[in-house]
C-alpha positions as a Markdown table, in Angstrom:
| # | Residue | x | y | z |
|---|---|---|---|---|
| 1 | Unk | 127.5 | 21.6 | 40.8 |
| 2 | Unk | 124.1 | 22.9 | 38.4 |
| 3 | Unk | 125.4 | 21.4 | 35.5 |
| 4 | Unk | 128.3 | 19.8 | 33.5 |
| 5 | Unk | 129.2 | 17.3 | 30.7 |
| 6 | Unk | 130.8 | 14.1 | 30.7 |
| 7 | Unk | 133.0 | 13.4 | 27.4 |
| 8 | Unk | 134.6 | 10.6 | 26.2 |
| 9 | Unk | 132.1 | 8.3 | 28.5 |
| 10 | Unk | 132.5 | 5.2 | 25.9 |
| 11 | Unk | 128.8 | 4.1 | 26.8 |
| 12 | Unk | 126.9 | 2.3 | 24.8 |
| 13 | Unk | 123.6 | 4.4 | 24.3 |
| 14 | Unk | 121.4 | 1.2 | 26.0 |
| 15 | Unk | 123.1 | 1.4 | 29.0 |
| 16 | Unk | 123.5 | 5.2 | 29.4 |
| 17 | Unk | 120.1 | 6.2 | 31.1 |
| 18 | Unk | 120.6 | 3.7 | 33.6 |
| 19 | Unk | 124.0 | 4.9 | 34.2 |
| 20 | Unk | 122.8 | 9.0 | 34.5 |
| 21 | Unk | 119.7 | 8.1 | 36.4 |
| 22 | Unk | 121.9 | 6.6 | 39.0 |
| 23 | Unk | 124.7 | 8.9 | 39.3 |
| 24 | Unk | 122.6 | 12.5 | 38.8 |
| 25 | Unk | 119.4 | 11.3 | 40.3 |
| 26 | Unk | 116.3 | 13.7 | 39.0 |
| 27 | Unk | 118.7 | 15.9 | 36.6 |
| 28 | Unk | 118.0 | 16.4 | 33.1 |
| 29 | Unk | 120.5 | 14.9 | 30.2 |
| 30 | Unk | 121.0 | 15.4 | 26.5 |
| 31 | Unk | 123.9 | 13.7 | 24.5 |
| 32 | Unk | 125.0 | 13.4 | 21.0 |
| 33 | Unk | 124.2 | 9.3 | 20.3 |
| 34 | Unk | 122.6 | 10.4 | 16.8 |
| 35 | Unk | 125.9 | 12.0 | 15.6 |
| 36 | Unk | 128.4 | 9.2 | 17.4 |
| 37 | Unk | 127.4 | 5.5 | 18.3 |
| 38 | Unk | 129.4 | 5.9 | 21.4 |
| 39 | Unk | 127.8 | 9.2 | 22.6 |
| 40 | Unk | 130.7 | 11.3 | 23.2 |
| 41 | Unk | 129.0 | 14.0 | 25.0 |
| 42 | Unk | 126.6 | 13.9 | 27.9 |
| 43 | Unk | 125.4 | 17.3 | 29.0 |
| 44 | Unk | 123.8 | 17.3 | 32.5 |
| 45 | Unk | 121.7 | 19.7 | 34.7 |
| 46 | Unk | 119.8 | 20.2 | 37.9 |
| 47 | Unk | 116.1 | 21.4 | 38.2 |
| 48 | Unk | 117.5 | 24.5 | 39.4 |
| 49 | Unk | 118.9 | 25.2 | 35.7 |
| 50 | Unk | 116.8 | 25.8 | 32.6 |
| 51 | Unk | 119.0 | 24.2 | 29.5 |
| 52 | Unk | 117.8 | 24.6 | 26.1 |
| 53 | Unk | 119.7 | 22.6 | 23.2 |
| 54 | Unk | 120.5 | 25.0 | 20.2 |
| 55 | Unk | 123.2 | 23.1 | 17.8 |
| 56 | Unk | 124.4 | 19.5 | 18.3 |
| 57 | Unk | 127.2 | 17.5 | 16.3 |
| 58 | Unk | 129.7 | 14.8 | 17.2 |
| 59 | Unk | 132.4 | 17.2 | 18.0 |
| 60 | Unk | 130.3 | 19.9 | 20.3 |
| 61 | Unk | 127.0 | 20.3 | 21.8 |
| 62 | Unk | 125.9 | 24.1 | 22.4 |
| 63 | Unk | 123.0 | 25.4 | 24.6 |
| 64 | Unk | 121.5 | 27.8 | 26.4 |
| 65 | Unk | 121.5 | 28.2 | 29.7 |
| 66 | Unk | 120.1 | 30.2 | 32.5 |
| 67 | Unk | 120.9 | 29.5 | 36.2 |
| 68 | Unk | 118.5 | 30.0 | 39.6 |
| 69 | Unk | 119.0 | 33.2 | 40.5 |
| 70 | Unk | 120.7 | 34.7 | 37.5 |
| 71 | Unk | 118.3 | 36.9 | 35.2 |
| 72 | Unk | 121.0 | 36.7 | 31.9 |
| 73 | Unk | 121.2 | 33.8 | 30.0 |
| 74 | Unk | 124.1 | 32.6 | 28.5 |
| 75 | Unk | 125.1 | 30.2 | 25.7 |
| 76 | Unk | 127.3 | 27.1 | 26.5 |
| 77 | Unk | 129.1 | 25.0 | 24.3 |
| 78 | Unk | 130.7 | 21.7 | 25.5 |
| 79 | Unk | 133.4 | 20.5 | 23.5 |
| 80 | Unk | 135.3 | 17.3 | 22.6 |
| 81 | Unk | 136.8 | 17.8 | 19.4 |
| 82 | Unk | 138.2 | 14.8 | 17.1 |
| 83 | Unk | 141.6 | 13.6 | 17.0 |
| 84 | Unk | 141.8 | 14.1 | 13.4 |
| 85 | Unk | 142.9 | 17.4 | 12.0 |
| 86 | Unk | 140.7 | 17.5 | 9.5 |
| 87 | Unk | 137.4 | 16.7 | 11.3 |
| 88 | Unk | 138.0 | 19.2 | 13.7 |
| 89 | Unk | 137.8 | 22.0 | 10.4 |
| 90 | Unk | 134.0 | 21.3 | 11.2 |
| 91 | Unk | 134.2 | 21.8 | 14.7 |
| 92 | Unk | 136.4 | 24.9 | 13.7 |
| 93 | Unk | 133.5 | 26.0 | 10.8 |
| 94 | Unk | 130.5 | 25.3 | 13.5 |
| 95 | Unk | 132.0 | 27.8 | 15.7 |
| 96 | Unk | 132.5 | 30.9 | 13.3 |
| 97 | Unk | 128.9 | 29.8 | 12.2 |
| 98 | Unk | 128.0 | 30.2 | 16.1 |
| 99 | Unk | 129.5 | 33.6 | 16.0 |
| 100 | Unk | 128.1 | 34.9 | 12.8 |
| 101 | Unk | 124.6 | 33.7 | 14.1 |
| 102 | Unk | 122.3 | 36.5 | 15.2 |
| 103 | Unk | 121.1 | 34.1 | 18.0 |
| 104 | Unk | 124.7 | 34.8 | 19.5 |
| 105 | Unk | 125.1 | 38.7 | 19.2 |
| 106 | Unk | 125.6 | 40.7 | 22.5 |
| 107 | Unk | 125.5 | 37.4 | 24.7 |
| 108 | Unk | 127.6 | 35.8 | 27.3 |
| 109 | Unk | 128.9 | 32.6 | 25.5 |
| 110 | Unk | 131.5 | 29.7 | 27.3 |
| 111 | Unk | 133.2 | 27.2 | 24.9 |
| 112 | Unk | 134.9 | 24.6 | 27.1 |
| 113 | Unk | 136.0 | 20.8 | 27.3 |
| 114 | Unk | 139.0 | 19.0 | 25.1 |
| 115 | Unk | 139.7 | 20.6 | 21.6 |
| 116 | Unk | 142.5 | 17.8 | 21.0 |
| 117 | Unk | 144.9 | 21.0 | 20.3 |
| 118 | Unk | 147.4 | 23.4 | 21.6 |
| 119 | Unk | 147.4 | 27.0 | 21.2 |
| 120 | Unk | 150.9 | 27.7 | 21.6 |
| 121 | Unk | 154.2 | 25.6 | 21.5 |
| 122 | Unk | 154.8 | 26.6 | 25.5 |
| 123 | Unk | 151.8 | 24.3 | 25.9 |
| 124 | Unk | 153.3 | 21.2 | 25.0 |
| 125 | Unk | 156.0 | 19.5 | 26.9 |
| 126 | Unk | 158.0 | 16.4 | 25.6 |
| 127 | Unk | 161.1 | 14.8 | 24.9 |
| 128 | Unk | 161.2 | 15.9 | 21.3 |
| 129 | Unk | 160.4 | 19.8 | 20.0 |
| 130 | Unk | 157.4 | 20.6 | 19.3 |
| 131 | Unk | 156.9 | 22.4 | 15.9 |
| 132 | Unk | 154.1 | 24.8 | 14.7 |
| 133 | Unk | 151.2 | 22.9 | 13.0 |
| 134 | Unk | 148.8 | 23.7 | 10.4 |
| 135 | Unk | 145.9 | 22.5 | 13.5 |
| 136 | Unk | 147.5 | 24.9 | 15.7 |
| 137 | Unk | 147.5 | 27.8 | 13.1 |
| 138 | Unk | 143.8 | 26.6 | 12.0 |
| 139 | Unk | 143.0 | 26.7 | 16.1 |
| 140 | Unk | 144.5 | 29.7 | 16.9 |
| 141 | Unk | 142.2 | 31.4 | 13.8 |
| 142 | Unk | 138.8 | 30.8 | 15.7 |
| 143 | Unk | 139.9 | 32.2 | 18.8 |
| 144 | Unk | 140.9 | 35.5 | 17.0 |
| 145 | Unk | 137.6 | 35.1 | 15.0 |
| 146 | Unk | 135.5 | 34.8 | 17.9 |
| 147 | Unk | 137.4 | 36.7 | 20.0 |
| 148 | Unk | 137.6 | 34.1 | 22.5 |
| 149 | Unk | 140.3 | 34.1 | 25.4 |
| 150 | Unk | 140.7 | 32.1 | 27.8 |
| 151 | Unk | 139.2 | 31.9 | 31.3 |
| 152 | Unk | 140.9 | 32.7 | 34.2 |
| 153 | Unk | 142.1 | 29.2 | 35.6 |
| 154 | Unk | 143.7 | 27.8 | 38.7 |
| 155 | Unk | 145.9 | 24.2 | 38.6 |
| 156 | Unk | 148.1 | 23.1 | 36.5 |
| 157 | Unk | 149.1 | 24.7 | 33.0 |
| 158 | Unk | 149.0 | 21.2 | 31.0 |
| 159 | Unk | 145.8 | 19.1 | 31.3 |
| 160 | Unk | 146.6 | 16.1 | 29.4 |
| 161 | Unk | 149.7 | 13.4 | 29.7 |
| 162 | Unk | 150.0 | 10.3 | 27.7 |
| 163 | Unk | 151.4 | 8.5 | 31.0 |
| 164 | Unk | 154.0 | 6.6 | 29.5 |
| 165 | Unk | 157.5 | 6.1 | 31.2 |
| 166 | Unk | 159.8 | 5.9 | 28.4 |
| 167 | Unk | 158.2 | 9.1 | 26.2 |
| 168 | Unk | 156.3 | 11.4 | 28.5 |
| 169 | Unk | 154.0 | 13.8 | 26.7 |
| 170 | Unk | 152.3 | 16.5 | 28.3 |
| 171 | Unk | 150.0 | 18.9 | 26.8 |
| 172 | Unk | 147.3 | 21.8 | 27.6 |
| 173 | Unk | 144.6 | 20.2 | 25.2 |
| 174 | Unk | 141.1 | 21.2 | 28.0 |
| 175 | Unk | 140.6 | 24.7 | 28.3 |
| 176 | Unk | 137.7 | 27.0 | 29.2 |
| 177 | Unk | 137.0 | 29.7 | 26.9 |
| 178 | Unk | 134.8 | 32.6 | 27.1 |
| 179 | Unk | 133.9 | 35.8 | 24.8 |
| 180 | Unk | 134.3 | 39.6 | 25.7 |
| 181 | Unk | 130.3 | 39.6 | 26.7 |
| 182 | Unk | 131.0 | 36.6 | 28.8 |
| 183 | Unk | 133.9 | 39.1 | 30.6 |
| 184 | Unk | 131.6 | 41.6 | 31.1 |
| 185 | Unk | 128.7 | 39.9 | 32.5 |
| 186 | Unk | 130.9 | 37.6 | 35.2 |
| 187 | Unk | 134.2 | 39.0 | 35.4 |
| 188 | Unk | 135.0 | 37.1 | 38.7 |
| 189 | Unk | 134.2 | 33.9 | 37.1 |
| 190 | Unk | 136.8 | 31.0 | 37.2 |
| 191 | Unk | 137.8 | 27.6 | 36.5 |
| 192 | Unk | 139.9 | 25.0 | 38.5 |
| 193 | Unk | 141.8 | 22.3 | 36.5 |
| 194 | Unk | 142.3 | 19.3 | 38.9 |
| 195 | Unk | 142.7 | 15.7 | 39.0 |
| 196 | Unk | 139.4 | 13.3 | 38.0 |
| 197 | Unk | 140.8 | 9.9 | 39.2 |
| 198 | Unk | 142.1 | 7.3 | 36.7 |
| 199 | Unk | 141.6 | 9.7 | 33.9 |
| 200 | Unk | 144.2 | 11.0 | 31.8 |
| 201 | Unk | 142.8 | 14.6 | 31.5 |
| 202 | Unk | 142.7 | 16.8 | 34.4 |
| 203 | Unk | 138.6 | 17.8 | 35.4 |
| 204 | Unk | 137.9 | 21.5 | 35.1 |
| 205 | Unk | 135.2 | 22.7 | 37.5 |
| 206 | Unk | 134.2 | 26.6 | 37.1 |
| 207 | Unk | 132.5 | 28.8 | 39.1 |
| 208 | Unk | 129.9 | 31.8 | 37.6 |
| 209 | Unk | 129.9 | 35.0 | 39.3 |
| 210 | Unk | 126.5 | 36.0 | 40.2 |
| 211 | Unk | 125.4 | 38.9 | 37.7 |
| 212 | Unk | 124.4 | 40.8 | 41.4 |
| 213 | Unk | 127.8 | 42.2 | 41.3 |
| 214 | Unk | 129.2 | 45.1 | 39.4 |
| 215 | Unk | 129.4 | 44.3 | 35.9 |
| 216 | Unk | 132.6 | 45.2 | 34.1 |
| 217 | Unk | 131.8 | 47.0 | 30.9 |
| 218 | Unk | 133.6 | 46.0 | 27.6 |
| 219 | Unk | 137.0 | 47.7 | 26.9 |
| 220 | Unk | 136.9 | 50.2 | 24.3 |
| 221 | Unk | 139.3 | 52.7 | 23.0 |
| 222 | Unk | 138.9 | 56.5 | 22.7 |
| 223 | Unk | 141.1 | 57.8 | 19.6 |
| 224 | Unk | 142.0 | 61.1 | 22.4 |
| 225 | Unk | 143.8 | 58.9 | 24.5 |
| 226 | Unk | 146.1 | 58.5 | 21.8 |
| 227 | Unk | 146.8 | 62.4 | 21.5 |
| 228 | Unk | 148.1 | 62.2 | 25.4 |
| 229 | Unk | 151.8 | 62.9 | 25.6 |
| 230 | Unk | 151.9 | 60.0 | 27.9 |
| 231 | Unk | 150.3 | 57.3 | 26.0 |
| 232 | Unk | 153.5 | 56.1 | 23.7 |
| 233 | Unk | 155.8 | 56.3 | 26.8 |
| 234 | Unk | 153.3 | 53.5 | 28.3 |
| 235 | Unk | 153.1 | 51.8 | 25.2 |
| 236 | Unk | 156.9 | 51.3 | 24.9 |
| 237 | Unk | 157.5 | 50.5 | 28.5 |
| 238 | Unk | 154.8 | 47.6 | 28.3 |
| 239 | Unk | 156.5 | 46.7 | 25.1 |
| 240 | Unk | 160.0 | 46.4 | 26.8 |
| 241 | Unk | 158.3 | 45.2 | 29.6 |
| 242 | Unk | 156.9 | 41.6 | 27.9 |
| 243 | Unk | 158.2 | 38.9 | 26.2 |
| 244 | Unk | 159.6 | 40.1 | 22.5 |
| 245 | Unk | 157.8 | 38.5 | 19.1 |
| 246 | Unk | 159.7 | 36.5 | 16.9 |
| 247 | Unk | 158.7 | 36.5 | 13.2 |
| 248 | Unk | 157.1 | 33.3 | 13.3 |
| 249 | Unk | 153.7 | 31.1 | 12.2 |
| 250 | Unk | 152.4 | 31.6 | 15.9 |
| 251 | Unk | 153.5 | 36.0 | 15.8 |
| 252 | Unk | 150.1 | 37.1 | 15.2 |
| 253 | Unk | 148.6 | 35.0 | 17.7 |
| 254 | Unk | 151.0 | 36.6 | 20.4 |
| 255 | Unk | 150.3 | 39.8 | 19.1 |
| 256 | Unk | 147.0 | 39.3 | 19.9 |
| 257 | Unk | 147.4 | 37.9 | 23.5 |
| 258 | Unk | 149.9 | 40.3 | 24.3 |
| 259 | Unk | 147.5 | 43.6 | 23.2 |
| 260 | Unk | 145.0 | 41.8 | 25.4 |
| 261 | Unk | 147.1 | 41.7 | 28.1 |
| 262 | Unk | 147.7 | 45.4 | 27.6 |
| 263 | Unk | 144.3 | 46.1 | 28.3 |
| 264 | Unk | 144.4 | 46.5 | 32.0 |
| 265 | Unk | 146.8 | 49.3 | 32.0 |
| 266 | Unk | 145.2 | 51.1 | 29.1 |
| 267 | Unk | 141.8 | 51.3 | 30.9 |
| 268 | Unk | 143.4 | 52.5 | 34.3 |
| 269 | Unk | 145.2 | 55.2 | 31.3 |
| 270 | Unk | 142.6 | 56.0 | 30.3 |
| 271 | Unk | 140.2 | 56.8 | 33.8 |
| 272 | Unk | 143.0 | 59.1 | 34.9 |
| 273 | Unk | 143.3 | 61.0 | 31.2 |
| 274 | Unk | 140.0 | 61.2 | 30.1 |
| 275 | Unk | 137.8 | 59.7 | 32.4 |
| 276 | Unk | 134.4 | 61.5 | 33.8 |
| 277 | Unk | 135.5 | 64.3 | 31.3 |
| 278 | Unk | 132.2 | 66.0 | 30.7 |
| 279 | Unk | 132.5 | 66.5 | 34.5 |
| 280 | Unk | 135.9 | 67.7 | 34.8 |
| 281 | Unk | 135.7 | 69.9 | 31.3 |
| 282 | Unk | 132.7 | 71.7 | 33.3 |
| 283 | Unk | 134.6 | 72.4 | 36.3 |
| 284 | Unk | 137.6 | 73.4 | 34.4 |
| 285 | Unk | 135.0 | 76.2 | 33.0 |
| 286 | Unk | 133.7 | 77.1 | 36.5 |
| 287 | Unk | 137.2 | 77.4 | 37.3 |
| 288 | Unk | 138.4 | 79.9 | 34.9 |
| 289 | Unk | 134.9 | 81.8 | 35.2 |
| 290 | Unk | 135.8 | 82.3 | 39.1 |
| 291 | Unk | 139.5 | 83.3 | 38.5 |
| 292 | Unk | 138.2 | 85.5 | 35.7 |
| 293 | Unk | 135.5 | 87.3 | 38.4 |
| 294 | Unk | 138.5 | 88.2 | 40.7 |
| 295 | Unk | 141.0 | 89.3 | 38.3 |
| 296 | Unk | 138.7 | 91.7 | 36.9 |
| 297 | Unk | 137.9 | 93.1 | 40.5 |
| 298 | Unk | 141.6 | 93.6 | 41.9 |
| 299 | Unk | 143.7 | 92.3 | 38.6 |
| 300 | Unk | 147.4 | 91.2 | 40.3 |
| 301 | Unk | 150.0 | 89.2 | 38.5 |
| 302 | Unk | 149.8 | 86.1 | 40.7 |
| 303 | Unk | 145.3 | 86.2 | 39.4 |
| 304 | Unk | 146.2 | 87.1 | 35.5 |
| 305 | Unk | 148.8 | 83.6 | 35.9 |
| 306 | Unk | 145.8 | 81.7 | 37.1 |
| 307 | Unk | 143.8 | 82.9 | 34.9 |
| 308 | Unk | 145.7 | 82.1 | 32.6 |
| 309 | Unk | 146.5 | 78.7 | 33.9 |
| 310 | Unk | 142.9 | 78.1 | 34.2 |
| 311 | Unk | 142.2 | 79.4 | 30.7 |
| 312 | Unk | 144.7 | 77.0 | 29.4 |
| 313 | Unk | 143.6 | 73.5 | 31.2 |
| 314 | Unk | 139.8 | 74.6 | 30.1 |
| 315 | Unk | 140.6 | 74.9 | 26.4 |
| 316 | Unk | 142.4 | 71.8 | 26.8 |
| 317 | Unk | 140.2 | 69.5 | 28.5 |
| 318 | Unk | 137.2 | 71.2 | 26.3 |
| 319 | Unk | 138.8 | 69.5 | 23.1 |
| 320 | Unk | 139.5 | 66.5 | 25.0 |
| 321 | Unk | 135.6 | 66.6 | 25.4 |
| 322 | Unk | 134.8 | 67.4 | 21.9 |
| 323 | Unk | 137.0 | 64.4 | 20.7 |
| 324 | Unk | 135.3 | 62.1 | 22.8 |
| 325 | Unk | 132.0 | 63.1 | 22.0 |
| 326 | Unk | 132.7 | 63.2 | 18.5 |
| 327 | Unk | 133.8 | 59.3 | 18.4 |
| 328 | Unk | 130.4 | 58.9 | 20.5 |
| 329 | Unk | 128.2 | 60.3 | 18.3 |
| 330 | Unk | 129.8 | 58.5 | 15.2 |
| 331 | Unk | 129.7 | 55.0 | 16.6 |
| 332 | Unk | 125.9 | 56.0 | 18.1 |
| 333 | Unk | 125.1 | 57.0 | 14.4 |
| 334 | Unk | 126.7 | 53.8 | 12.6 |
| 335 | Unk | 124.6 | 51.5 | 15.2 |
| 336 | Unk | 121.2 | 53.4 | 14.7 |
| 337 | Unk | 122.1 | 55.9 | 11.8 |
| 338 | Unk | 119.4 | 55.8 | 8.9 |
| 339 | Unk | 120.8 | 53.1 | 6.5 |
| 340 | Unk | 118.6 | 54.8 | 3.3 |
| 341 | Unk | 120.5 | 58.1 | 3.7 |
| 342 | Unk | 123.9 | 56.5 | 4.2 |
| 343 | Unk | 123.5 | 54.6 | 0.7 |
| 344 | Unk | 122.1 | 58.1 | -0.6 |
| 345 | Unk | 125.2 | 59.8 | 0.6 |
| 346 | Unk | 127.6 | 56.8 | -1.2 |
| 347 | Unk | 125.2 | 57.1 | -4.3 |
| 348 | Unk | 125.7 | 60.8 | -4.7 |
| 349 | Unk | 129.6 | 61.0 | -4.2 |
| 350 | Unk | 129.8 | 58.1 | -6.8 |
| 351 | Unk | 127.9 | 60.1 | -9.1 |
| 352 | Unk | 130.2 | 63.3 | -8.2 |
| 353 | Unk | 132.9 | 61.1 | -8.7 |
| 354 | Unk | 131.8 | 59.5 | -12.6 |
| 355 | Unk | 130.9 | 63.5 | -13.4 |
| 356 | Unk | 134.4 | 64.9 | -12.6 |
């Protein structure tokens, strides 16, 4: 362990250096006593860590973090959200602030500890039905605002249980979730959700891939693939494949799981259709330009076929390639285009517009 939090410690703030000096001898601490007299987050690290405090509030402490060994830095929030519905709106508001900050763009960011809320109704378990809330709906906004999903995990499902005999309540209230940059830079990273001892949540310990290894890049869609004749035959299969959606508060939030969960087939779609297509578009050409060489020394039936045949997968592939360089060069433009002739170009067709 390089770092961690402790929440829901109860310390009074006199007595909590003692306690951390004792326990994580020559580590570092922040915690949140200025926002909560009974410090509800402790944030811990080792000398190997650098840990720089960016945004602190009773509900969430975020930083940023960069391990020993590890040249990209990542931000970390550690959370342990309110009981209250409507306190945890500000938890819920700091977040989308977090995201709209340009201190956050294009980095690696982990949002973990107990939001005090369930996602989806499967993650409750009791002896009386559970029914769509208003706090679910409001958390289940944030993750599709901040495209957050949830860490690969290992342990049990549900994290939390009242412990009581005569009305057992179980719920999946800890989780660990990470961003699509977090994905990308430490796509082997994991968490374990296991018992802590007298505790009535379970402990979640997670383990960061070392950038060293391969990093996944992001998942993006090319509008070509969609053109394949194969691509709606994979589309419905997967769709008759996976649990059906219900019209329902919760739909759009299974919507959105289940087209992430569609993502893994779509990228191995699309390295067999259009992958390294520059490369084969080029061969396809050196193809036809050797078939072309012979048929024009001894011309046969069998060599005008495969010319033919060769003629036909070139012009294919070559507007596969076009396509694909096309959508390039347009999202290239729109990330470093020249803003003053984009507003000139809106001017001028408003003006075209007013005239006719």
């Amino acid at each position: 362990m390089k770092f961690g939090c402790l929440i829901e410690t109860r310390v009074q703030k006199n007595r909590a250096e003692r306690i951390v000096s004792s326990v994580f001898q020559n580590w570092s601490t922040i915690s949140n006593y200025e926002h909560h007299r009974l410090g509800r987050i402790w944030v811990v690290w080792s000398p190997e860590v650098r840990v720089t405090p960016c945004f602190k509030t009773n509900q969430v402490i975020t930083c940023s973090v960069l391990l020993d060994g590890v040249q990209k830095e990542f931000i970390c929030s550690f959370v342990y959200a309110s009981n209250f519905p409507e306190e945890r709106k500000e938890l819920w508001n700091d977040l989308k602030d977090h995201q709209n900050s340009p201190m956050f763009k294009d980095k690696p960011w982990i949002v973990f500890g107990d939001f005090n809320e369930i996602l989806d109704l499967e993650e409750y378990c009791g002896l009386y039905s559970q029914t769509v809330t208003s706090g679910m709906r409001e958390f289940q906004e944030i993750n599709r605002y901040c495209s957050f999903t949830d860490m690969k995990a290992h342990g049990p499902n549900l994290t939390w249980s009242n412990k009581r005999k005569d009305n057992l309540i179980r719920k999946k209230l800890d989780r660990t979730l990470v961003n699509e940059e977090w994905m990308a830079a430490f796509p082997q990273s994991f968490c374990v959700f296991e018992a802590g001892g007298c505790s009535d949540h379970l402990r979640s310990r997670i383990q960061i891939q070392s950038e060293q290894r391969k990093m996944r890049r992001p998942f993006k869609f090319t509008n070509a693939e969609a053109e394949s004749p194969e691509f709606l035959p994979l589309i419905a299969n997967y769709w008759r494949s996976t649990v059906p959606l219900h019209t329902s508060t919760s739909a759009l939030f299974r919507l959105t799981k289940k087209l992430k969960d569609l993502k893994p087939s779509l990228r191995e779609f699309r390295k067999k259709s259009i992958g390294d297509i520059i490369k084969k578009t080029r061969e396809a050409y050196d193809t036809l330009c050797r078939c072309h060489t012979i048929s024009m020394t001894g011309p046969t039936p069998a060599l005008l076929d495969a010319e033919a045949h060769a003629y036909d997968r070139w012009m294919l592939l070559s507007s596969i390639e076009e396509k694909v360089l096309s959508q390039r060069a347009k999202l290239h433009w729109l990330k470093v285009g020249n803003s003053v002739y984009l507003v000139s170009c809106i001017l001028t067709y408003n003006r075209y517009l007013l005239k006719h």
